[in-house]
C-alpha positions in Angstrom: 20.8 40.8 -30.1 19.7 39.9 -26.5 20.2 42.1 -23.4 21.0 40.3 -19.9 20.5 42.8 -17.2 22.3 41.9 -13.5 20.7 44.4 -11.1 23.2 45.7 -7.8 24.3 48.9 -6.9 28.2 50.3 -7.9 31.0 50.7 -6.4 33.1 48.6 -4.0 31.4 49.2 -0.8 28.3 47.1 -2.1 30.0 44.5 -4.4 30.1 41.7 -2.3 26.6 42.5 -0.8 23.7 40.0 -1.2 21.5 42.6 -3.2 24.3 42.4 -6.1 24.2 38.7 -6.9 22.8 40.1 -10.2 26.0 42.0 -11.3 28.2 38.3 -9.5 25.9 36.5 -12.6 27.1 38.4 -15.2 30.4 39.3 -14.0 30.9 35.6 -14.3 29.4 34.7 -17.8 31.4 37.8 -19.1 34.7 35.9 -17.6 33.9 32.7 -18.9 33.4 33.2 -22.1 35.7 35.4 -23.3 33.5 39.0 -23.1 35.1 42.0 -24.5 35.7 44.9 -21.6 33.5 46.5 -19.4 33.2 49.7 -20.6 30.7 52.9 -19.3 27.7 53.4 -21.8 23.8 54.1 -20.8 24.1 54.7 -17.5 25.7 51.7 -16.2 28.4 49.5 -17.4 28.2 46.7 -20.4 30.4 43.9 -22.0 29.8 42.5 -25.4 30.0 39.2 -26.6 28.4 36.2 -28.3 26.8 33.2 -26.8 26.1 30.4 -29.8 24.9 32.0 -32.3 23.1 34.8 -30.6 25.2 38.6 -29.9 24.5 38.9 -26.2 25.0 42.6 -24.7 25.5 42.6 -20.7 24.5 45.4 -18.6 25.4 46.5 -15.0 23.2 49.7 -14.4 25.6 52.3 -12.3 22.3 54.3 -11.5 21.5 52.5 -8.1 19.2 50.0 -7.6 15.9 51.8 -7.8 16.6 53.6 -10.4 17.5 50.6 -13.0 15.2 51.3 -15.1 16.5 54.2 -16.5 19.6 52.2 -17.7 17.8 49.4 -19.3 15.6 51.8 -21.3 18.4 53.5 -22.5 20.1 50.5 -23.7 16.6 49.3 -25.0 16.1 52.4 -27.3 19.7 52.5 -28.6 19.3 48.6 -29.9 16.0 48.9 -30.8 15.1 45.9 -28.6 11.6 44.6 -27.8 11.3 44.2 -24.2 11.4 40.6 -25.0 15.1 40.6 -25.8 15.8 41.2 -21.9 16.5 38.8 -19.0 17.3 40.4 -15.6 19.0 38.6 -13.0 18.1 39.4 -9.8 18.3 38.4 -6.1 14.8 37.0 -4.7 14.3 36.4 -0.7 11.3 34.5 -1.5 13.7 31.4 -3.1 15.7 29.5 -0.4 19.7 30.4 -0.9 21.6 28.6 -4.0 17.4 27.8 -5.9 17.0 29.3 -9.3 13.9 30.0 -11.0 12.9 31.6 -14.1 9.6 33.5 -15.2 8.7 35.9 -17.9 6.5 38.9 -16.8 4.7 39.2 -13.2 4.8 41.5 -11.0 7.9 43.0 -8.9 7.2 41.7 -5.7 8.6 45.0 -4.2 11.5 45.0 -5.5 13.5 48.4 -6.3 15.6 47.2 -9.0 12.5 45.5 -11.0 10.0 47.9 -9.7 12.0 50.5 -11.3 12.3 48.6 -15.1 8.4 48.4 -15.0 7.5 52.2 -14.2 10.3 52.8 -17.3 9.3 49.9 -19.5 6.7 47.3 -18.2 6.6 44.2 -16.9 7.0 41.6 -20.0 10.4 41.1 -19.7 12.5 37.6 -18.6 13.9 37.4 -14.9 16.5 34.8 -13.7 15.4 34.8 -10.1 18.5 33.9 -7.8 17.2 32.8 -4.6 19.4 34.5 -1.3 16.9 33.4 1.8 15.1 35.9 3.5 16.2 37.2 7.4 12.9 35.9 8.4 11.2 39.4 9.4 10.8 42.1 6.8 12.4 44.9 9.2 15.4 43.2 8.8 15.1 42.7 4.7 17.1 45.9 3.9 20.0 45.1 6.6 20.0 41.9 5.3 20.2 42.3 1.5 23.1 45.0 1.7 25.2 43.3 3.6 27.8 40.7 2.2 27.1 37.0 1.9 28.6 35.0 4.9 31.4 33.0 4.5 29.3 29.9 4.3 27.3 30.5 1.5 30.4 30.7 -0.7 29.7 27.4 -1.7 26.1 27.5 -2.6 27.5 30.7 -4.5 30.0 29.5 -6.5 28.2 26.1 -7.5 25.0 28.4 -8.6 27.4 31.0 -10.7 28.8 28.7 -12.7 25.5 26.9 -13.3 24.5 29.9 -14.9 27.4 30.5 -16.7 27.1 26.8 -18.0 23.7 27.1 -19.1 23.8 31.1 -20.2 23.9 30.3 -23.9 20.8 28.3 -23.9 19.0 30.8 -22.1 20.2 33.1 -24.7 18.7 31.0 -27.6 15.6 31.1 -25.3 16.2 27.8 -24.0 14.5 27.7 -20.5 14.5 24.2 -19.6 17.8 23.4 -20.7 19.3 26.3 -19.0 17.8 25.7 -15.4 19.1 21.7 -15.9 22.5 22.8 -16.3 21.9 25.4 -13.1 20.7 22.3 -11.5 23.5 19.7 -12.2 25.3 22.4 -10.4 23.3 23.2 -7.8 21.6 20.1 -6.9 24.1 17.3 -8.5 22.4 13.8 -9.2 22.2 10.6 -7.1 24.5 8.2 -8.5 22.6 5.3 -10.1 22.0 2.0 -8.7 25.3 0.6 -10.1 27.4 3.0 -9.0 25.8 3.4 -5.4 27.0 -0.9 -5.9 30.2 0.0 -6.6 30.6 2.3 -3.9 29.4 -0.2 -1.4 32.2 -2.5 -2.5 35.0 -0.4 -1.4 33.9 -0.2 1.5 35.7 -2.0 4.5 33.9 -5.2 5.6 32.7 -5.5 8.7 34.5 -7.2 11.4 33.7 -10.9 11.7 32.6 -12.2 15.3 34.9 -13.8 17.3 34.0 -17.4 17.8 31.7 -18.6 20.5 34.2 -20.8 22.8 33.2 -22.5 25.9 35.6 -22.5 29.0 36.2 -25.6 30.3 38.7 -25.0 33.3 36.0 -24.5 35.7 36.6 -27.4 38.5 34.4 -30.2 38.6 32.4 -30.0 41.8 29.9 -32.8 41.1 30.0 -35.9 43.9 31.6 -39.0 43.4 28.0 -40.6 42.9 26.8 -37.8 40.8 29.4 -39.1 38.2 28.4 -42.2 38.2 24.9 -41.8 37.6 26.0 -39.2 34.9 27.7 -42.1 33.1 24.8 -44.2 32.6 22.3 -41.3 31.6 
């Protein structure tokens, strides 16, 4: 069995907030593939189901964000998982919005959610990294991560939640490079190739031809009656 961990805090006032992109990851990978309900078990809220061939078990700690760790031990102990068998998802300020990154182990960077998991269980776990921007001044971090997304980074939002619901089975088979190209074809879709970017250019609309050069000739003749003549014989 694996363990996915999305770190937020509960309850509706925070759901939409930027701090619970965790709990938006799993909520999604429970929805698209056919998890069982979420029901109330080690201090937090989980969802069974099976990616591939691997039992996955998601977890949405209820304890608040810095206090996290709690809820992943207690899952941790009932399973009899190795800290190995746990990915957390969690929103990083230090990723531009809509960028993805994964890592295994490190430090917490400061934040609550992980710092919390390490003073509980240490640090050698999995982290899907889910990049929301950062305000720009650190006074402003913890107004900024507990309020809601705008309304236009629903975009970005979307295309990254289903990339990781697209590629959440390989990451459950401990496939990390396919998992962050299928986050990517989402995110970051590819150029068409040469031949299609030649296709394109056909249907476009041609360009306007020129209007022919023309010459007026119903300007009067003003040349003397000698100039003419000598014009004649040139």
């Amino acid at each position: 069995m694996k363990l996915f961990v999305g770190l937020g805090n509960p309850g509706a006032k925070y759901a939409g907030n930027r701090h619970n992109i965790g709990f938006m990851a799993l909520d999604r990978i429970a929805a698209d593939h056919g998890f069982g309900p979420w029901r109330r078990a080690f201090k937090g809220l989980v969802a069974e189901g099976r990616l591939g061939d691997e039992k996955l078990l998601l977890l949405k700690p209820e304890t608040f964000m810095n206090l996290s760790g709690e809820a992943v031990q207690a899952a941790l102990a009932f399973h009899k998982l190795a800290l190995a068998d746990v990915t957390v998802f969690h929103d990083e300020l230090d990723l531009a919005p809509g960028k993805m990154r994964l890592k295994q182990g490190g430090g917490h960077a400061g934040h609550n959610g992980l710092r919390s998991i390490h003073g509980h269980l240490g640090e050698a776990y999995g982290r899907v990294r889910l990049g929301i921007g950062h305000p720009g001044h650190k006074d402003a971090v913890a107004h900024y991560v507990l309020h809601d997304f705008a309304k236009a980074d629903q975009d970005w939002l979307d295309d990254l939640l289903r990339g990781i619901s697209d590629g959440a089975a390989a990451l459950a088979a401990g496939d990390g490079a396919t998992f962050s190209n299928l986050v990517g074809l989402r995110t970051a879709p590819q150029r068409p190739s040469t031949g299609q970017e030649r296709a394109w250019a056909a249907k476009l609309p041609a360009a306007p031809e020129a209007a022919p050069l023309t010459v007026d000739t119903t300007m009067p003749d003003t040349r003397s009656t000698l100039q003419k003549l000598a014009d004649r014989f040139r």
